[in-house]
Backbone atoms as SQL, in Angstrom:
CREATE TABLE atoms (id INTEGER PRIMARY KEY, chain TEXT, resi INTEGER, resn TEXT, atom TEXT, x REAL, y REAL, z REAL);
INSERT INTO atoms VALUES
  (1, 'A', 1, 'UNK', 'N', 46.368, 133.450, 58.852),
  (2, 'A', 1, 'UNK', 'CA', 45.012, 133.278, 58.368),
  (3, 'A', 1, 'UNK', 'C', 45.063, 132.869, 56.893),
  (4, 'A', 2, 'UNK', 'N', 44.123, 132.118, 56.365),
  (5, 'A', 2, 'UNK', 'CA', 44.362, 131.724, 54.829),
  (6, 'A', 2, 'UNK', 'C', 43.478, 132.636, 54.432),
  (7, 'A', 3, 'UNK', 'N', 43.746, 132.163, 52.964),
  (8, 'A', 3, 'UNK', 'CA', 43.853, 133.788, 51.547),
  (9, 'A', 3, 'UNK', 'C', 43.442, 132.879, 50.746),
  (10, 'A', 4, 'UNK', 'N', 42.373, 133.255, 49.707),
  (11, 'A', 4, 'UNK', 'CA', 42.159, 132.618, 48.672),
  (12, 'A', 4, 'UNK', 'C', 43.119, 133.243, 47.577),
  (13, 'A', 5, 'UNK', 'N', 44.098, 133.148, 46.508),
  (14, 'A', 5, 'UNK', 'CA', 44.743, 134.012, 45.350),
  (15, 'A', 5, 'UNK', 'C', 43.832, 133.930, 44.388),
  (16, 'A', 6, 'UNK', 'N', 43.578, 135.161, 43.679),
  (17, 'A', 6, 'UNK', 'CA', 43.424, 135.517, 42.553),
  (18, 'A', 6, 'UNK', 'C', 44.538, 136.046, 41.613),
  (19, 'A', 7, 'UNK', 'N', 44.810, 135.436, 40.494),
  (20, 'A', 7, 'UNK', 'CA', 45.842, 135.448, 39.365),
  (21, 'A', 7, 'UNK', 'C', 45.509, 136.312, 38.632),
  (22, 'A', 8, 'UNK', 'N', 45.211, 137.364, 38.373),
  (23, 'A', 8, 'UNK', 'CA', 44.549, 138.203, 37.148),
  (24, 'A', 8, 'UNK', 'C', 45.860, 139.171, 36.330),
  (25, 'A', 9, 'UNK', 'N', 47.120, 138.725, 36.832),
  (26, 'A', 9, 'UNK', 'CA', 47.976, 138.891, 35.937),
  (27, 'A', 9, 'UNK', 'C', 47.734, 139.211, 34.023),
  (28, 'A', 10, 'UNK', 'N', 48.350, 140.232, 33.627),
  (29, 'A', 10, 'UNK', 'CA', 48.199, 140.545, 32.118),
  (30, 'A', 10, 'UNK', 'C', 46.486, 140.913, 31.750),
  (31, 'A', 11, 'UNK', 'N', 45.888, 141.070, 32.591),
  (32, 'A', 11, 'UNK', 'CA', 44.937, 141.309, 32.440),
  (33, 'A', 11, 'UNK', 'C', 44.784, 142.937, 32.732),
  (34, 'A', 12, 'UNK', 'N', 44.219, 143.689, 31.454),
  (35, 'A', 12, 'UNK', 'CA', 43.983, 145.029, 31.909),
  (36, 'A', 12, 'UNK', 'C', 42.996, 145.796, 32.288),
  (37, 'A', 13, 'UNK', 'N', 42.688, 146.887, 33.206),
  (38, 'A', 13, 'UNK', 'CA', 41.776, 147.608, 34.193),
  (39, 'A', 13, 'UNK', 'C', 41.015, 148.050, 33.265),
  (40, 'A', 14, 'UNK', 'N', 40.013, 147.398, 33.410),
  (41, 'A', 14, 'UNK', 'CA', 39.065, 147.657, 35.139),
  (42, 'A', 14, 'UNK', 'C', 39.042, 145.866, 34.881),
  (43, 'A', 15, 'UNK', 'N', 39.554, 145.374, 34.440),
  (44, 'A', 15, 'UNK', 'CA', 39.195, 143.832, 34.203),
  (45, 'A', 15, 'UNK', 'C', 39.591, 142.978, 36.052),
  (46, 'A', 16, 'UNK', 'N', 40.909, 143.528, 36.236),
  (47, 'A', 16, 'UNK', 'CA', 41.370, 142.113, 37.966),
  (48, 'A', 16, 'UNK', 'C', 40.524, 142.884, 38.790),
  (49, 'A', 17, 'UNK', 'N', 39.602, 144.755, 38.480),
  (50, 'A', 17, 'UNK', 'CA', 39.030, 144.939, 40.393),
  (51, 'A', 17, 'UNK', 'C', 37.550, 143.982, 39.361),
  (52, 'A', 18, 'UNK', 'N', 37.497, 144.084, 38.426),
  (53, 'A', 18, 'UNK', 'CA', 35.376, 143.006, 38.131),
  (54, 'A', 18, 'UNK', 'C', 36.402, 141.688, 38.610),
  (55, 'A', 19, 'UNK', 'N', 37.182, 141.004, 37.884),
  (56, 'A', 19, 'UNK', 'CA', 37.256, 139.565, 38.643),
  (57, 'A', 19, 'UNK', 'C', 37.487, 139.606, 40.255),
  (58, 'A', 20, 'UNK', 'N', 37.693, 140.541, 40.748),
  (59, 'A', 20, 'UNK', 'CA', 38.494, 140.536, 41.926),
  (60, 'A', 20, 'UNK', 'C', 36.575, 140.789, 42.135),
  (61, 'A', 21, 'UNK', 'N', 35.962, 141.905, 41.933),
  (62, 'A', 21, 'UNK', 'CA', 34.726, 141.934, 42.758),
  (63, 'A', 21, 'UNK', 'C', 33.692, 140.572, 42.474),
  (64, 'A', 22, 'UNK', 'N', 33.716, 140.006, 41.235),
  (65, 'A', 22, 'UNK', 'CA', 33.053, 138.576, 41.665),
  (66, 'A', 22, 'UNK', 'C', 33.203, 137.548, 41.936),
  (67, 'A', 23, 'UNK', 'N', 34.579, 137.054, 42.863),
  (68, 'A', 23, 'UNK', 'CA', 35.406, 136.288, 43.500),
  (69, 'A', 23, 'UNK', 'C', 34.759, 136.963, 44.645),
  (70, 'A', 24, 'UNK', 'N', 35.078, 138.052, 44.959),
  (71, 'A', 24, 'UNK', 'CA', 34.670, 138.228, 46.897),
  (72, 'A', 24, 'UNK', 'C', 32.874, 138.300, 46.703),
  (73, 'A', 25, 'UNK', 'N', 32.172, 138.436, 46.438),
  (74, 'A', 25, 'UNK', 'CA', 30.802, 138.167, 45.824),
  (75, 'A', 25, 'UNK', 'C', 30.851, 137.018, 46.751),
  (76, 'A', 26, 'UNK', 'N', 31.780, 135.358, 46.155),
  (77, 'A', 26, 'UNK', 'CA', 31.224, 134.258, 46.921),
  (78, 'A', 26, 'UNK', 'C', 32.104, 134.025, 48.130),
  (79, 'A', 27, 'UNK', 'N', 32.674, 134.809, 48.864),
  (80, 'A', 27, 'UNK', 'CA', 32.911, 134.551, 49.875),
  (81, 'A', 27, 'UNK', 'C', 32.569, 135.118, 50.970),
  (82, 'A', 28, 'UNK', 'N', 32.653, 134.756, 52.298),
  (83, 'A', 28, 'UNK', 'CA', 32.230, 135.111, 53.381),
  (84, 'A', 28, 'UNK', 'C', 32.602, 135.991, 54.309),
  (85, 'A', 29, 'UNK', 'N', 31.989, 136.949, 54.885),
  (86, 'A', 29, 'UNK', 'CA', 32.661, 138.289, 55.573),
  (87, 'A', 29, 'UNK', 'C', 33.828, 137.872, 56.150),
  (88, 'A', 30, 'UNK', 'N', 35.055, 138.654, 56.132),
  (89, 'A', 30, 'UNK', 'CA', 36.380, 138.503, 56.708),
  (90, 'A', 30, 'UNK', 'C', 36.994, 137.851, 56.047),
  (91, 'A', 31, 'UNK', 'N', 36.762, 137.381, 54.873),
  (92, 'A', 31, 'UNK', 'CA', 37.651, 135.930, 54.310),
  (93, 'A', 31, 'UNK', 'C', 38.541, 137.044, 53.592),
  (94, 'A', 32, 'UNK', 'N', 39.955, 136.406, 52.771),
  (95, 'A', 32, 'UNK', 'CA', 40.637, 137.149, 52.408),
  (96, 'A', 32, 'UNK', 'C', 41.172, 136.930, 51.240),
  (97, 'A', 33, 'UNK', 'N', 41.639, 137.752, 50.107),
  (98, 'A', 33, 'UNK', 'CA', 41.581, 137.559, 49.162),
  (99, 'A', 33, 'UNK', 'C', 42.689, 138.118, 48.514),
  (100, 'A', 34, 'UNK', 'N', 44.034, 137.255, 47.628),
  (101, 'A', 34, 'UNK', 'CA', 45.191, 138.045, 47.743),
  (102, 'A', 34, 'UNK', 'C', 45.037, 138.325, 46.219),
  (103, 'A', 35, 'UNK', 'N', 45.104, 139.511, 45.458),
  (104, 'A', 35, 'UNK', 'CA', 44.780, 139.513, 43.939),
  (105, 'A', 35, 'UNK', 'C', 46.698, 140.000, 43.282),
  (106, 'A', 36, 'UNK', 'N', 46.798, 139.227, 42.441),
  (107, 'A', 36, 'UNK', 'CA', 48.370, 139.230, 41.565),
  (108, 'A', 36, 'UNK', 'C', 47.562, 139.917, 40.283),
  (109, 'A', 37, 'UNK', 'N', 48.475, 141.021, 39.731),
  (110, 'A', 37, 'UNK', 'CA', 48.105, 141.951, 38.878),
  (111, 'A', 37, 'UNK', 'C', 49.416, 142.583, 38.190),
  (112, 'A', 38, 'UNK', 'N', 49.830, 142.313, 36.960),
  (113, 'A', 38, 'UNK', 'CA', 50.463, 143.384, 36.544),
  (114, 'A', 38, 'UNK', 'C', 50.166, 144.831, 35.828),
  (115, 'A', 39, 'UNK', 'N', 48.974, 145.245, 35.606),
  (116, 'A', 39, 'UNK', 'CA', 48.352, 146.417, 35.530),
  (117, 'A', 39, 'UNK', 'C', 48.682, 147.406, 36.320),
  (118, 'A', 40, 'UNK', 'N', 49.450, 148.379, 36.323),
  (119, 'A', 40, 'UNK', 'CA', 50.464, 149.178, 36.969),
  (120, 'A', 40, 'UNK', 'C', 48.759, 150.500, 37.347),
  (121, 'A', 41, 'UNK', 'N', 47.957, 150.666, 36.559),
  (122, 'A', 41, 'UNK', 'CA', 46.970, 151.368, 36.931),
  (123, 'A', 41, 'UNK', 'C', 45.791, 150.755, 38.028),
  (124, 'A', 42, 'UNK', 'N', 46.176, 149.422, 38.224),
  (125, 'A', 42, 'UNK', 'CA', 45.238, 148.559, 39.656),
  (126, 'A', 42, 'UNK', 'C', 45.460, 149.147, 40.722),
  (127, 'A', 43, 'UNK', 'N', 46.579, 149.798, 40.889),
  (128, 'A', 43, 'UNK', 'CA', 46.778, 150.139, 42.354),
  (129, 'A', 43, 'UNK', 'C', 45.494, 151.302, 42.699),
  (130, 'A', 44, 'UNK', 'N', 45.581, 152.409, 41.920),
  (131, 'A', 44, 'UNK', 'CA', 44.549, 153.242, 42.089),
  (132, 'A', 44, 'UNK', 'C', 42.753, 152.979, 42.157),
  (133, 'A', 45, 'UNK', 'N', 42.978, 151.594, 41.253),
  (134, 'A', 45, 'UNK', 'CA', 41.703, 151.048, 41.133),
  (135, 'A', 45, 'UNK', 'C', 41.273, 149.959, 42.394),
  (136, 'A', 46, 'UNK', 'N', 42.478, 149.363, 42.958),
  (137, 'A', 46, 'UNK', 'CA', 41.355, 148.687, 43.792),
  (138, 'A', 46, 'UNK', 'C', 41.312, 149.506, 45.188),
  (139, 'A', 47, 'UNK', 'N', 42.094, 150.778, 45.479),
  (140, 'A', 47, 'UNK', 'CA', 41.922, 151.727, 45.935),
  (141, 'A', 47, 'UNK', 'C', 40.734, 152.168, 46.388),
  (142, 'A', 48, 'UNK', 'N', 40.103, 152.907, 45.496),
  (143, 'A', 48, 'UNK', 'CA', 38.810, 153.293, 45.020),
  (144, 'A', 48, 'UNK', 'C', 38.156, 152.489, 45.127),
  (145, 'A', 49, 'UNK', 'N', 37.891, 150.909, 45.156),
  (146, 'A', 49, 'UNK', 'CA', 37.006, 150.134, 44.707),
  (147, 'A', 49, 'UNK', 'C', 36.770, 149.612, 45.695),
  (148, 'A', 50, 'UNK', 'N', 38.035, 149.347, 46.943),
  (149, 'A', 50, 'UNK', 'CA', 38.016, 148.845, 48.132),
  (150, 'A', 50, 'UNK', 'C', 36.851, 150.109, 49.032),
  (151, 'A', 51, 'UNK', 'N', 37.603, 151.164, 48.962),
  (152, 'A', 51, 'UNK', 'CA', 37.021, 152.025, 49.422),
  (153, 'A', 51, 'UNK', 'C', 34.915, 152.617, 49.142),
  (154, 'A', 52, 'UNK', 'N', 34.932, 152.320, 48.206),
  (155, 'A', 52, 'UNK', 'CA', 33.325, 152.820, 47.796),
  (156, 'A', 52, 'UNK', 'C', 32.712, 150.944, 48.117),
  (157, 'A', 53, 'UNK', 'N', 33.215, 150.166, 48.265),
  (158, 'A', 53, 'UNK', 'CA', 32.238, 148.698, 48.428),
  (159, 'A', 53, 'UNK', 'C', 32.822, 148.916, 50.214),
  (160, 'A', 54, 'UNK', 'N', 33.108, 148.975, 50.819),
  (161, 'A', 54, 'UNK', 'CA', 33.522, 149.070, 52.228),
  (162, 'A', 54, 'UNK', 'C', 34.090, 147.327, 52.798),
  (163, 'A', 55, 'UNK', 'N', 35.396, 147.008, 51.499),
  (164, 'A', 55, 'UNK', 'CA', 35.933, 145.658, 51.661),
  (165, 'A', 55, 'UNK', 'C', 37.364, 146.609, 52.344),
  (166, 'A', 56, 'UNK', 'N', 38.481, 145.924, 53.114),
  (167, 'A', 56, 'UNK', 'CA', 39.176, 146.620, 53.582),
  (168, 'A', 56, 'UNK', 'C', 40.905, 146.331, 53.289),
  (169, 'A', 57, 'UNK', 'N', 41.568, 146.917, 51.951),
  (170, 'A', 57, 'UNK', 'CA', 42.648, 147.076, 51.317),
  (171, 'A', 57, 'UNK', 'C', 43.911, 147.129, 52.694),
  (172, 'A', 58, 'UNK', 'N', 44.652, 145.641, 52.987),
  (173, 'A', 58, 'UNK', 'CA', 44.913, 145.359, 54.257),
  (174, 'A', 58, 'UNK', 'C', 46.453, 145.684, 53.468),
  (175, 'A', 59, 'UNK', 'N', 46.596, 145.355, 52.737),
  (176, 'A', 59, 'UNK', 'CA', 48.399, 145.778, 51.900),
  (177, 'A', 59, 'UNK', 'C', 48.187, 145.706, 50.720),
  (178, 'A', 60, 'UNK', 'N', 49.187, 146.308, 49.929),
  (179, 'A', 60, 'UNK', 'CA', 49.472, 145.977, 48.822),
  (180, 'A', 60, 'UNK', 'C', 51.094, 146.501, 48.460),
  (181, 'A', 61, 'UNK', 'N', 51.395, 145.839, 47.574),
  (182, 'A', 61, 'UNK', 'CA', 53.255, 145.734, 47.216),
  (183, 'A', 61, 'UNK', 'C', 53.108, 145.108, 46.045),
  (184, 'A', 62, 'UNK', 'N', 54.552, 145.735, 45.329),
  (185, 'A', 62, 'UNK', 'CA', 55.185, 145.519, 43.970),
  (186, 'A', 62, 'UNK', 'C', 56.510, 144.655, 43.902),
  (187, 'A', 63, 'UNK', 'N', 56.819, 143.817, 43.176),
  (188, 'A', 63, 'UNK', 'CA', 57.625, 143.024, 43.393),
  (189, 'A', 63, 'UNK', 'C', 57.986, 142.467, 41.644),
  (190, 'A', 64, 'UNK', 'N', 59.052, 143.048, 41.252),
  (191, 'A', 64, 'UNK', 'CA', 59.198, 142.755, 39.564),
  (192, 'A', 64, 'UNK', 'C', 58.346, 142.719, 38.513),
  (193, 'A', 65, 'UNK', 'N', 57.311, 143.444, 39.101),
  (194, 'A', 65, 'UNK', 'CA', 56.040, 143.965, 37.820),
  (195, 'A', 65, 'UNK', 'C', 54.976, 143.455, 38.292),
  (196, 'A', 66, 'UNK', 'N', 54.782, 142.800, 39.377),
  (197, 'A', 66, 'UNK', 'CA', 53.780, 142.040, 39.736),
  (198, 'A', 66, 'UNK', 'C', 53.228, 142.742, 40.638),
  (199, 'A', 67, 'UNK', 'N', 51.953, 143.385, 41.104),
  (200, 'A', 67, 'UNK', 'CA', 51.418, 143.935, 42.054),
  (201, 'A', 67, 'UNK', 'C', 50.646, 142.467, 43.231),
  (202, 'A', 68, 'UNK', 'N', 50.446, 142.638, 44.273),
  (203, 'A', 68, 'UNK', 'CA', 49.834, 141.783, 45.102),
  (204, 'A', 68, 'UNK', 'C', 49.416, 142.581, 45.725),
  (205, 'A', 69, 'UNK', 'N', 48.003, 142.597, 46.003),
  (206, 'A', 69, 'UNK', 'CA', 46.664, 143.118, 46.775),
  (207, 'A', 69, 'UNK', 'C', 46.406, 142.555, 47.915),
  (208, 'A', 70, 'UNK', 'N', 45.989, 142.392, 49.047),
  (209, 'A', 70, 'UNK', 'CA', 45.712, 141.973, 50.436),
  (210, 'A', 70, 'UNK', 'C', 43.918, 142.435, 50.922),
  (211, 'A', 71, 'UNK', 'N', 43.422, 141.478, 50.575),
  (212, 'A', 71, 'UNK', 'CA', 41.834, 142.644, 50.536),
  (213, 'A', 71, 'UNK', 'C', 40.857, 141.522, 51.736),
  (214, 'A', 72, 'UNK', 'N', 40.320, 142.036, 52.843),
  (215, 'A', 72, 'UNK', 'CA', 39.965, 141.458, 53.393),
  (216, 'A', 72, 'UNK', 'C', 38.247, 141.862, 53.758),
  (217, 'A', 73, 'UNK', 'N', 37.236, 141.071, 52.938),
  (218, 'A', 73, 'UNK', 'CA', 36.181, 141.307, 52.447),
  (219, 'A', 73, 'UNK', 'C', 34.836, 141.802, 53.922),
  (220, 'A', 74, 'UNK', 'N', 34.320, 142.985, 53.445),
  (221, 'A', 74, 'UNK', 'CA', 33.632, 143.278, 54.617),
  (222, 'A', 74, 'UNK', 'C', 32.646, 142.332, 55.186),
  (223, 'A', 75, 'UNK', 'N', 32.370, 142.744, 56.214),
  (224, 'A', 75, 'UNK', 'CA', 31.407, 141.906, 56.796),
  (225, 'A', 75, 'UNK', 'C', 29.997, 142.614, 56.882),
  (226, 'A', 76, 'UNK', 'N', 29.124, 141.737, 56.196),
  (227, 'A', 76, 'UNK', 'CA', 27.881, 142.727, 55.713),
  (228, 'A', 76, 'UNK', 'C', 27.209, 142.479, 56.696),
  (229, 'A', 77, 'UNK', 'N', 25.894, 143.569, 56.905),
  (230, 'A', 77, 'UNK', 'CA', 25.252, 144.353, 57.901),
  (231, 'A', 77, 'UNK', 'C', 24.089, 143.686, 58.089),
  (232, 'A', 78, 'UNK', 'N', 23.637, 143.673, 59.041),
  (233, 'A', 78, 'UNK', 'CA', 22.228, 143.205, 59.116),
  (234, 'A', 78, 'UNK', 'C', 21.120, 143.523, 57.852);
């Protein structure tokens, strides 16, 4: 399935979950959204963030300082 990336690398929290939340803003239920972060405190944040907006945190992994997020955006309700 394709992934839009978000780069928010060197950027620090709460800064990649706001870009990360107004990037999925314009996209369409189910679409998916892979966010690159070296902010070692994102993990907890898009955690939380996935969880209270009801978007659904499909993976995430660390790989030489680089975090990658897997977020696959809810599908809103009638």
């Amino acid at each position: 399935m394709e992934e839009t990336v978000l780069d928010v690398r060197y950027l620090r929290c709460p800064l990649p979950v706001l870009c990360a939340n107004r990037k999925l803003r314009t996209m369409a239920g189910g679409e998916r959204l892979r966010v690159l972060a070296t902010d070692r405190s994102a993990v907890a944040e898009f955690q939380a963030y996935c969880r209270e907006k009801g978007h659904a945190l499909l993976a995430w992994s660390e790989e030489s300082g680089v975090f990658s997020f897997l977020i696959r955006r809810r599908q809103d309700g009638p």
